[in-house]
Each structure stands twice: as C-alpha cells, then as structure tokens.
DRENTORNU-953954 format. One record per residue: residue in one letter; x, y, z of N, C-alpha, C in turn. Coordinates in steps of 0.02 Angstrom, whole numbers, plus 50000, padded with zeros to 5 digits. Example, Ala and Ser with C-alpha at 12.3 -4.5 7.8 and 13.67 -1.06 7.14 Angstrom:
2
A506604971650390506154977550390506604983550390
S506424988850354506844994750357506455000250394
end
This chain:
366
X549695579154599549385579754664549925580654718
X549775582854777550325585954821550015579854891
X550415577054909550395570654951550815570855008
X550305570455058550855571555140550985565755148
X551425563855192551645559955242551765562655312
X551455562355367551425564555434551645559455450
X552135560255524552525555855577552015554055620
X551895548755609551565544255673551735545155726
X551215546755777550945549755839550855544455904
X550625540755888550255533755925550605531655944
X550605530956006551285527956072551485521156027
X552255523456033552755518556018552575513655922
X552215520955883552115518155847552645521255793
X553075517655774553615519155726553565517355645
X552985516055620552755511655565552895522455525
X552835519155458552775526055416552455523555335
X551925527655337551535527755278551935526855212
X552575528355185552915529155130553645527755145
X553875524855085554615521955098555065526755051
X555475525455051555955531555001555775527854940
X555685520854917555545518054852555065519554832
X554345520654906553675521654849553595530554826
X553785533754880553905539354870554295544654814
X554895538154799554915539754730554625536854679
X554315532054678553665529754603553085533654633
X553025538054666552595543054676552695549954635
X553215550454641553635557154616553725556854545
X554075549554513553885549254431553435549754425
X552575547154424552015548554419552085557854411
X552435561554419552145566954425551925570554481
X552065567154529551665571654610552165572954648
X552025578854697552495579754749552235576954813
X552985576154848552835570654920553125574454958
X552545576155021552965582255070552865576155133
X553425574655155553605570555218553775575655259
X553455573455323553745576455386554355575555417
X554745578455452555315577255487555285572655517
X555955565555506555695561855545555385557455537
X554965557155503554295553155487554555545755490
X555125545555451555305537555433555945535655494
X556225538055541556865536755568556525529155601
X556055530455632555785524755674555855517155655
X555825517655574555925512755536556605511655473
X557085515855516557595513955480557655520755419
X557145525155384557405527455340557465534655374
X557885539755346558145546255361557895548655294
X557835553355331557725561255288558035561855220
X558635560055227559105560355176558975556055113
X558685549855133558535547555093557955549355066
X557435552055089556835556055071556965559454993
X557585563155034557665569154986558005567154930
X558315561154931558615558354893558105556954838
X557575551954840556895550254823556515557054792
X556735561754805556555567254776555995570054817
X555865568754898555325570654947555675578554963
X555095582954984555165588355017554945587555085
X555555587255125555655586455215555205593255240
X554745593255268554365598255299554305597155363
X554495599855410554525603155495553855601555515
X553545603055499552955601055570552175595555510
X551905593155554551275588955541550985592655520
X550665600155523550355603655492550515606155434
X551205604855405551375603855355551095597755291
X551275592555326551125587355283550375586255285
X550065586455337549355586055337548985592255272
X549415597055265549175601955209548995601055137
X549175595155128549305591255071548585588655022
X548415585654982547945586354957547555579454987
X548055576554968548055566954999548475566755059
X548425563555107548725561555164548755554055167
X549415551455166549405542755176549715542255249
X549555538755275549625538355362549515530055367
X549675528855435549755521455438549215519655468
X549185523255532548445521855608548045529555597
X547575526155613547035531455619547165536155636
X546795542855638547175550355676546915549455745
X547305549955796547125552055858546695559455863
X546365560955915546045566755950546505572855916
X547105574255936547555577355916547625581255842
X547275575655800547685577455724546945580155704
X546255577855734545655577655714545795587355676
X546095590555716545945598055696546315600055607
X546635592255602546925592455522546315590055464
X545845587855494545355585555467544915591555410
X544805589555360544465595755321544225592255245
X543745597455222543005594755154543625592155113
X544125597355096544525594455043545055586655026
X545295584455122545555581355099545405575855091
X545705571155069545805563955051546315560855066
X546105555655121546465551955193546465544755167
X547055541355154547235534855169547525531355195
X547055528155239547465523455310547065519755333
X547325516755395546855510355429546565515955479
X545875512755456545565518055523545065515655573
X544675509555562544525504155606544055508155648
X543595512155592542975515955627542395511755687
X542255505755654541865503055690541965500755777
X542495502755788542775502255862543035511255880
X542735515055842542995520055850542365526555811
X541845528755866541305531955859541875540255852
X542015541655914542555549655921542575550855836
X543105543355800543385545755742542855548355690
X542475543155691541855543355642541475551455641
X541155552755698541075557255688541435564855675
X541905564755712542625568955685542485568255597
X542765564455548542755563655491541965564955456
X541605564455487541065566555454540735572155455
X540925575855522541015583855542541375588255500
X541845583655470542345587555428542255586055371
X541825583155336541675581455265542245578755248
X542785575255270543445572555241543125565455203
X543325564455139543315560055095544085554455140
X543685547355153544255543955172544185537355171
X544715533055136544845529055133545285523055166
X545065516855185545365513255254545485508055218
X546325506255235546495501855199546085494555205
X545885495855282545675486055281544855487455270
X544615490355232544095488255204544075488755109
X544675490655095544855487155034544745479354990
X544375478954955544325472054957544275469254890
X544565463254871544555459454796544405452854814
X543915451954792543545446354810543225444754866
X543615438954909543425439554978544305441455022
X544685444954976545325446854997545085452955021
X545585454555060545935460655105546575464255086
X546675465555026547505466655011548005470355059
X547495475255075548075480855135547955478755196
X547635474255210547475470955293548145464555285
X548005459455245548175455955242549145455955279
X549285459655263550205459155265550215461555338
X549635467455361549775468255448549455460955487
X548995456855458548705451855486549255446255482
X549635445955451550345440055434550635442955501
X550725446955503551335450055549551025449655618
X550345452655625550025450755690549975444555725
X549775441555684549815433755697550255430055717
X550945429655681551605426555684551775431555757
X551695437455762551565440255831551435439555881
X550835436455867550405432655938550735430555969
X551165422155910551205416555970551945418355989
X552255422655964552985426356010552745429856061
X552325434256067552125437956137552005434056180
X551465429356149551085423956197551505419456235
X552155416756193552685414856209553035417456271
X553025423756279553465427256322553185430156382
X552635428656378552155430556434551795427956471
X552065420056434551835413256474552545413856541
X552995415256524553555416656556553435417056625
X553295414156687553285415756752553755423456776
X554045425056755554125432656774553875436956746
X553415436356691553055442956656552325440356676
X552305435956723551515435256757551165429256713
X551495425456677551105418956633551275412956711
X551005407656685551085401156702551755398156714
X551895401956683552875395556671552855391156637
X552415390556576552305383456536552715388256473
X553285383256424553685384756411553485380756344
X553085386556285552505383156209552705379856184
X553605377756185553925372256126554075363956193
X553755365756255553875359456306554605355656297
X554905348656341555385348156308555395340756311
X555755337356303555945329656310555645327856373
X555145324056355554835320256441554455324556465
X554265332056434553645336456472553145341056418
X552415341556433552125340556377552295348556341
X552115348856278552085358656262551565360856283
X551515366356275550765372856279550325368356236
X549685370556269549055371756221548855376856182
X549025378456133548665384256106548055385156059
X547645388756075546905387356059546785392356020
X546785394255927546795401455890545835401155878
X545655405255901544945408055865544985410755823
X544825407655746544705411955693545325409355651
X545245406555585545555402055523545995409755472
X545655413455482545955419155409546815421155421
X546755424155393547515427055365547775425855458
X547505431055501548075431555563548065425655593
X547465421055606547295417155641547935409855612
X547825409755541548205405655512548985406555524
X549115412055536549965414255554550115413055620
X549735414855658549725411855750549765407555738
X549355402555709549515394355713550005392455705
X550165395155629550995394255597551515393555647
X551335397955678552095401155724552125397255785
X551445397355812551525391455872551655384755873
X551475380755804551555374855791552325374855787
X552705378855739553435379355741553675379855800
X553435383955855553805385155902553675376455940
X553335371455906553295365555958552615365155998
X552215368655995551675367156025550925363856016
X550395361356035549865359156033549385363056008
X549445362255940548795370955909548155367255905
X547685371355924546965368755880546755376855852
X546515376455798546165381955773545485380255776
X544905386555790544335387455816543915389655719
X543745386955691543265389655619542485387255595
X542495392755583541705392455546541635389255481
X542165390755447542125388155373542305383055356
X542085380255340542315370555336542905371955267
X542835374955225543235374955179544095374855198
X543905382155232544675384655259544965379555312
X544465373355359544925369555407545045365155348
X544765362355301545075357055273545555360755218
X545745366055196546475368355179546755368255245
X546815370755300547345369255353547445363555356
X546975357455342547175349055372547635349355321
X547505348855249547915349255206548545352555190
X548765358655223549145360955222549625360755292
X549425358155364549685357455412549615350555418
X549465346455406549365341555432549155337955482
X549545334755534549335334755623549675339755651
X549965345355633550415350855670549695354355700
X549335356355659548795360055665548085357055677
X547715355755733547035353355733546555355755724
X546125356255718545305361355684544735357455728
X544395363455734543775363655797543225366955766
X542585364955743542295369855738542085372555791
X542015382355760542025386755804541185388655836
X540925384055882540325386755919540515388555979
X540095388156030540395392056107540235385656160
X540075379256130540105374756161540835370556166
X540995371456095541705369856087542185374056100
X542125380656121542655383756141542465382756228
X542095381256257541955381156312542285373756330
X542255371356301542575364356317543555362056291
X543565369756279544425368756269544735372656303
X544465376256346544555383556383544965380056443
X544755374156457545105374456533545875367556533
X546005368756466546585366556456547145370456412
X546865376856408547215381056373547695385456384
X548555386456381548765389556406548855396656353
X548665396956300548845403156258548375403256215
X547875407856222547215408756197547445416556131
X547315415756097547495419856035546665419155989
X546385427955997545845428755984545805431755900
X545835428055842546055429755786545325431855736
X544915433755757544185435855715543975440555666
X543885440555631543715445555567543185446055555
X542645450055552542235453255505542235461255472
X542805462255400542855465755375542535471655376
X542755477555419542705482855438542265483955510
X541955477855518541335479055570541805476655630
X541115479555687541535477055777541485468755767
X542135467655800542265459755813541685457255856
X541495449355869540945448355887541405448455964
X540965446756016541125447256082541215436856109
X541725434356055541275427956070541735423956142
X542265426656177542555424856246541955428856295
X541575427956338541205432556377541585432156455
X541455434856485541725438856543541625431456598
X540995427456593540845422956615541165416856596
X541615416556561541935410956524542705411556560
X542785418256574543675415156607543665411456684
X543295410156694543345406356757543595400556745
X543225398156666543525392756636544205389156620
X544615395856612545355395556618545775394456665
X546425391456636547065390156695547115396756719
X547355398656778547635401856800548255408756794
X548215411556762549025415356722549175411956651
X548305410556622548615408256583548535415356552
X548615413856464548775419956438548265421356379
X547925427756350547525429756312547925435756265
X547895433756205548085437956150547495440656107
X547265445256114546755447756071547075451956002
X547255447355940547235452455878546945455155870
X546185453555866545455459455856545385463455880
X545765467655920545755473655978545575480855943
X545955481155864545945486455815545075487155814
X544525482555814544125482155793543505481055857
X543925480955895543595482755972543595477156011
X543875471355972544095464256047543495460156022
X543795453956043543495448756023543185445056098
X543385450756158543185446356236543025450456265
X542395448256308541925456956315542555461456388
X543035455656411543515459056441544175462356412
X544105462256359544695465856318544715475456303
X545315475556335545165484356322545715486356290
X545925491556228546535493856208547135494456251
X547715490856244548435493756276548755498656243
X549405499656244549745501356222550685498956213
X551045498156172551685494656203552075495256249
X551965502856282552165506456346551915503056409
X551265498856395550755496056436550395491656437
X550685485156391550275481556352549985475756381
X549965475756437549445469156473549235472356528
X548535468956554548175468956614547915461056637
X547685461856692547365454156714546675455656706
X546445451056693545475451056707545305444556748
X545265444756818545265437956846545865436656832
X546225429156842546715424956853547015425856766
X546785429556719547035428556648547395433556614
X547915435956585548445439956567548095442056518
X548095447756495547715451356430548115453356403
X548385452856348548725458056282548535460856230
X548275466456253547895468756194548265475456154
X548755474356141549015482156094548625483156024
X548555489056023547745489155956548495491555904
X549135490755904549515490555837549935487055853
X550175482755860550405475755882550975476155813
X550875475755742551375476555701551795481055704
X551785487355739552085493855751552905491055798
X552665485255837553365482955857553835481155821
X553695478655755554195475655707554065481055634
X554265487055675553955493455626554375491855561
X555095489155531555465490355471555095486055442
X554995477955454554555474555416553965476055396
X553625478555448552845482455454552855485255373
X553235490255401553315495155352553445493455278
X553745489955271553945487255223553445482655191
X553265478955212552535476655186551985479155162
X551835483455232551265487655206551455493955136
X551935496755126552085499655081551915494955012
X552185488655025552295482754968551455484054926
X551205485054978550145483054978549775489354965
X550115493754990549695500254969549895506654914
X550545505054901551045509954845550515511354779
X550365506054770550095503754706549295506854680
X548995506454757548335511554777548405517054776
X548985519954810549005526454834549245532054755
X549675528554704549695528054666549175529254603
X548775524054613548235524854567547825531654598
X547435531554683547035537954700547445544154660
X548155545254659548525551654643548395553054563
X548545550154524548485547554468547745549354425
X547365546054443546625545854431546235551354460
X546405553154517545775557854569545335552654605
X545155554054667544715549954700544135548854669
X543845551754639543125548254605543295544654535
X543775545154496544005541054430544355535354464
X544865534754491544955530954543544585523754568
X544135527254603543525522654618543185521354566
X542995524054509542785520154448543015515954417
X543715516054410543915512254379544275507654435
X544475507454475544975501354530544125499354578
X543885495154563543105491954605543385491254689
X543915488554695544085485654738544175492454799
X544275497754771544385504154826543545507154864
X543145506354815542355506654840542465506454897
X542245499154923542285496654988542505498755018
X543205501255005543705506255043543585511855095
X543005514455029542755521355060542455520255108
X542445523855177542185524255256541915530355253
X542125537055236541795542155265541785545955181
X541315549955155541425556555133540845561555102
X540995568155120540385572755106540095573755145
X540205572255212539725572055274539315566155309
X539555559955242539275555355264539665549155294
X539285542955334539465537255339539465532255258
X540005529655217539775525755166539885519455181
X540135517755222540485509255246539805504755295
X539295503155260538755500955333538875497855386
X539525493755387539545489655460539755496355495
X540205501355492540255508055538539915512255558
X539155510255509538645515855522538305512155584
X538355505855547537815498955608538245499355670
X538765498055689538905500255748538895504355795
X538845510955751538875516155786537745519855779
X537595515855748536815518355757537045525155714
X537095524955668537415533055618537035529355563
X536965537355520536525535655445536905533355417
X536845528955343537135526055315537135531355255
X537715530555195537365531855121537865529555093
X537595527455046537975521754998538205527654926
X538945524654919539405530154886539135527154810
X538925530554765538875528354681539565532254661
X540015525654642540485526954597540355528854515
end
C-alpha cells in the first residue's frame, strides 16, 4: 500500500503522523511511505532521516495526500477538504462531533475514515489515551502559569509556600486526562479535588493518591458549591467520540474568584462550558466575565517531540495492521478499529457524530 504523511497545517501545530522508526516498520511490511517536506522538522526529525528509514520526501501536500492511506495527526482543516476523495482511507483524530463542516466534507467525498479516539478495547481508548496523559499533566502547567498576575490570573502561586495556603484546584472528570491534571497539580503542591461519576474510579484514586487527591461526586450541586473557592478549574470530560456535556453554564461563573483560571481539555470535542470557544497557541486565552479561558483544541501540539512520540508508540501498530490487511479485513479481524470508523461510502457510521449533528446514521457490518 502507498501511505502519505502530510505536514501539519493547524496553527502552531508541529506534531507529525509518522516517526522515522514507524515509517520504517512500515516499509518492511512491504509499503511505501511518501512524507512531505518537512513534515517531521517541527518535532525534531529531518528529512534525512526519512530517507534514511527508507521514506520518499515529496514537495507538496498534494503529494502525500495522493496516497492510498493518509496518517495525519488533527483533523483536515477547510483547506485540505479538496484532498478528500471515494478512494481514500484517512487516519487521524478527527473529533467530528464538534465539527459538522468536517462531517459533511467526508461524507460528500465518500472518504472511508478512521479516528483515532474512537478506537476502543474495552472501555479503553488506546490512541486517545497517550494525547489525554499529556493534556492533562498540561493543564495544571498552563493553569499554573496563568494564575500568574501578569498573564491576567490571580497571583495565587498552585504549590503556596511556608505560612500561605496553595491553589485550589477543582478537575471535572476522573479518566485518563482528568487523572493526569490531578497528578500534576497535587505534585506541583496544591489542593486537588476531582469531580466523578463513577464510584469505582474515585475509590482507585483514594487508593492510589491518598489525601494528595480528594473526590467529589460529580453533580452540579457539588460543583456549584466548590466554584467559589476555586482558583484553577480544569474541565477534564469524556464521552467517547460524542459533544462534551455543557456541565459549567454561563450562569455559574459569577460563582468564581475573580481571574481565576479555566482550562478546558474537552475543547477537541466542543467544551465542557457553554462559554468555551476554540483558541489557538498563537491566541490561547480569552475572559468570559472575571474568568481566564484556555481553550487550545491541540494543547499536546505544544510538547510536539513527546506528543509525537507517543502517539506514534499507539498508533504504528494500527496503521500497520489497516496497510497490511486492507480496510475491510482489517476491521474484521482487529474489533477494536470498528468503532474507529466515523465516516465511509457516503455515510455517517459513528452514532454519537450522527446524534450531534442531526445526520443519518448507518452502522458499518464488518
């Protein structure tokens, strides 16, 4: 099979679909890997090493997009939509359900496509999972730095010090990112409570954090009643492939300190606060009322070599098998890629993307 790699487009996004390692256990398999110029500098690898790996360096995106399979990191912007077509077969995060333009784009184009974070084994996420580590442990460093009285926070300083108290930080949502925000804020010294639904997952955190980490269950009475002592609100919510629920409402920041600060991870998926709108890292906060918003919808793209490196770790192995097998043997035999599937043949196959967007559904028979 003949396999692009296109250079990421998406402001200040330096992440790259393929590493010179997977690219070459791509190439033993038997397939050729046409990388774009470029594609990898953002994250440390050159061309050279491409070619080393045995990649063919191709000049423009319309190059690599030519390819049979396309592995990409973020969704295609407006831009690439005109690369869209019946034949190919697209793997990446594409986070349709906050994103109607895309949906229908891909279904206009009969493109067969596959999104890493609706991949799923069990109640796992394999290709979400390693950007949700990184998002998370993310959070409470941004959140950190933007509590900062010159970048417009409070001046409350999350690790506090001898004789003055730390931050409050308040995580909505127990899973993979939500659990790494905590991580990171508790390390950094501060007052965590995590916000959960699942009784299971707070009593692994008691167990596994001990008093570093406190647990709340997550209704809107109890988040309403922690809101106005909160200086670093980190919105960590999941429902696998579908729009995040809206559970901060517009009527609720009054509730908050002043400058304090709001991290929305769920932003990919359309925000977890009906005041949350996409940034970018060029641009990555606004105020809503008295409260700092950070919402960058690729937030791992800042720590693109690790990014990268992870996510390669999580998806080599998929991308691999699709080349290998063909997309419909593929999906017969790996269960876990099903789910995967979001768009193909003209249709919606993923239902939380169809339910959001009021689009027909049809369910893919592997």
């Amino acid at each position: 099979m003949k396999i692009g790699i296109p250079k990421e487009i998406k402001v200040k996004e330096n992440r790259v679909a393929g590493t010179p390692a997977s690219v070459r256990m791509l190439i033993a398999g038997g397939h050729s890997v046409l990388v774009q110029k470029d594609a990898g500098l953002g994250s440390g690898f050159t061309d050279e090493q491409y070619k080393e790996a045995g990649a063919q360096i191709v000049p423009t995106a319309a190059d690599a997009w030519g390819a049979e399979m396309v592995l990409k990191v973020k969704e295609p912007i407006e831009s690439e939509y005109k690369f869209l077509r019946s034949d190919l077969l697209l793997f990446t995060y594409l986070h349709l359900a906050a994103d109607r333009a895309l949906s229908e784009a891909l279904v206009k184009a009969k493109t067969t496509s596959i999104a890493y974070e609706t991949v799923q084994v069990g109640r796992h996420l394999p290709l979400l999972e390693p950007m949700s580590e990184i998002a998370g442990r993310m959070s409470a460093i941004v959140g950190a730095f933007y509590l900062s009285r010159a970048q417009g926070g409070s001046g409350v300083l999350l690790g506090g010090v001898p004789g003055v108290l730390p931050a409050n930080v308040v995580v909505i949502g127990g899973g993979t990112s939500g659990i790494n925000a905590a991580r990171m804020a508790a390390g950094l010294g501060a007052n965590v409570t995590v916000l959960e639904v699942n009784l299971q997952r707070m009593r692994d955190l008691d167990a596994n954090f001990g008093d570093s980490i406190k647990t709340v269950y997550s209704n809107e009475q109890n988040l309403r009643d922690l809101l106005p002592h909160v200086d670093l609100l980190i919105g960590a919510v999941l429902i696998p492939g579908a729009k995040a629920p809206k559970l901060l409402r517009r009527e609720m920041l009054p509730l908050m300190k002043k400058h304090s600060v709001f991290v929305d991870i769920a932003i990919d998926q359309g925000g977890c606060a009906e005041t949350s709108h996409a940034t970018t890292h060029e641009d990555p906060i606004f105020f809503e009322g008295d409260v700092l918003h950070y919402c960058v919808a690729n937030m791992p793209g800042a720590y693109c070599r690790t990014s990268t490196l992870a996510l390669t770790n999580a998806t080599s192995t998929y991308a691999a098998r699709l080349a290998n097998l063909g997309f419909e043997d593929a999906l017969r035999k790996t269960p876990e890629l099903v789910p995967g599937l979001n768009t193909h043949a003209g249709h919606i196959t993923y239902k939380a993307v169809a339910d959001a967007h009021g689009m027909a559904f049809q369910e893919y028979q592997p």
